[in-house]
N, C-alpha and C positions, 0 to 999 in steps of 0.2 A: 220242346215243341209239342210233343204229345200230350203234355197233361195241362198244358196253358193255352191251348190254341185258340180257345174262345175269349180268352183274356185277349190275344194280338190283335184279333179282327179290326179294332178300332187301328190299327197302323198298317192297314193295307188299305191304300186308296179307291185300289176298285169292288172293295166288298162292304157290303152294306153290315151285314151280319152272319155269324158261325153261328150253329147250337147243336150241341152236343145231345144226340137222341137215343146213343144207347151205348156202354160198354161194358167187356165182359171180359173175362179170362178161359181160355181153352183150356182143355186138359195137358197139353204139351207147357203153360205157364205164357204162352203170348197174348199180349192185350188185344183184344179187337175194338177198334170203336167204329162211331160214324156218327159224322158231322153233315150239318143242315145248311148248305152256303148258298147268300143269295145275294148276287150282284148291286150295285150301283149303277152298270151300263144299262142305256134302256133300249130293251130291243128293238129291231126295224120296225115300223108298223104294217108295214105285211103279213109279218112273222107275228105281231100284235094280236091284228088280227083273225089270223087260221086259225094261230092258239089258244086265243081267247086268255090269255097270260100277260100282264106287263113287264114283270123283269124273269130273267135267265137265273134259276137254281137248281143246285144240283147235291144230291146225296154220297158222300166220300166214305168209303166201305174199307178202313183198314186193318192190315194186322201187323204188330210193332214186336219185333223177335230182338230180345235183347243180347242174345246169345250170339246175331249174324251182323247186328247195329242195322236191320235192313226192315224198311216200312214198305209192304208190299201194299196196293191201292185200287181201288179200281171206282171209276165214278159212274153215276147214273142220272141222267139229265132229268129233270121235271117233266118233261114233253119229248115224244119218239124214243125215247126209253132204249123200247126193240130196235131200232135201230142204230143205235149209235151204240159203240163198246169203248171204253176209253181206259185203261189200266198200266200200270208201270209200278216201280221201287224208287226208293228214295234211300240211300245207301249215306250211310254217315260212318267216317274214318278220320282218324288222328290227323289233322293239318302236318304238314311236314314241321319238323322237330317241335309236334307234339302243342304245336302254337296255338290252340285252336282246335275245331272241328271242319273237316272239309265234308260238305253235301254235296253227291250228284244225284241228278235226279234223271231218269231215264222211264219212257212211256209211248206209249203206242195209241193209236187214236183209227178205229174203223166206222165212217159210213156207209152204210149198205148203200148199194146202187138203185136197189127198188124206191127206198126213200127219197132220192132225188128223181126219179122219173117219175116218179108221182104228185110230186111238187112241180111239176114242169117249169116255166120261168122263174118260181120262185127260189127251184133247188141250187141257181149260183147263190143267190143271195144266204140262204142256211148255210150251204157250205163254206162261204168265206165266212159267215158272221163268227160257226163253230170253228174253221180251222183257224179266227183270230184268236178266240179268247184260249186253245189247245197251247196255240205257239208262240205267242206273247203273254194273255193274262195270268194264265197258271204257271209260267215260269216265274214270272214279276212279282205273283204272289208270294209265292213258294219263296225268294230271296225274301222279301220283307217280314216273310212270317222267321225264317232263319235268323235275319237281323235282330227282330223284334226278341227273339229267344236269345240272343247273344246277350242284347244290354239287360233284358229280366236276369239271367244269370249273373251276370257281373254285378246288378243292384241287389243281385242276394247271397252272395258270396262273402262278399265283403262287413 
């Protein structure tokens, strides 16, 4: 998953495109990257509008500890940035008898409250549009990018 993720984009339905903009290795030997992801959903045109933006992308800021199996993450939206914080791990272990790899992924998603009073009618609209793509599309993704690294491996294993 880590070193092909720009390779998978094309098997995740709702992502237009990844691109990989920067990695690097720490002094402790963990990879860090950050990937450039920009949806296929088209935003509300309210949200079109204020933003001045057509589609939803976001900046993915990881670090991949090989030693813990644990990708720690944290994203930064294109637009309201400061306001929104979104971060979590993505923990990969041996599937039960070793069948496999199991992923969980576990994350936490904060909008400030100033940001929706300041958007006044708008701020339902933001806030479900964001807490959709938090608790369906990044999971959704997240499995097909998982899948998509299963059958890469198995077409190169063999």
């Amino acid at each position: 998953m880590r070193d092909h993720l720009v390779e998978f984009a094309e098997h995740i339905a709702d992502i237009e495109s990844i691109r990989q903009i920067e990695r690097t290795i720490d002094t402790d030997g963990r990879i860090l990257i950050a990937n450039e992801w920009s949806v296929r959903q088209v935003l509300p045109s309210a949200l079109r509008t204020m933003f001045k933006v057509d589609k939803f992308s976001w900046i993915d800021r990881n670090r991949w500890d090989e030693a813990t199996r644990i990708c720690s993450w944290a994203i930064e939206p294109a637009v309201l940035a400061e306001h929104i914080a979104c971060s979590g791990q993505t923990h990969f272990s041996a599937a039960m008898g070793s069948r496999g790899t199991r992923v969980t992924f576990t994350g936490e998603l904060d909008i400030r409250p100033a940001l929706l009073a300041a958007l006044g009618s708008l701020g339902p609209i933001l806030s479900g549009f964001i807490e959709s793509i938090v608790t369906t599309m990044i999971p959704r993704n997240l499995r097909a990018v998982a899948e998509a690294a299963a059958e890469f491996g198995a077409r190169h294993r063999g």
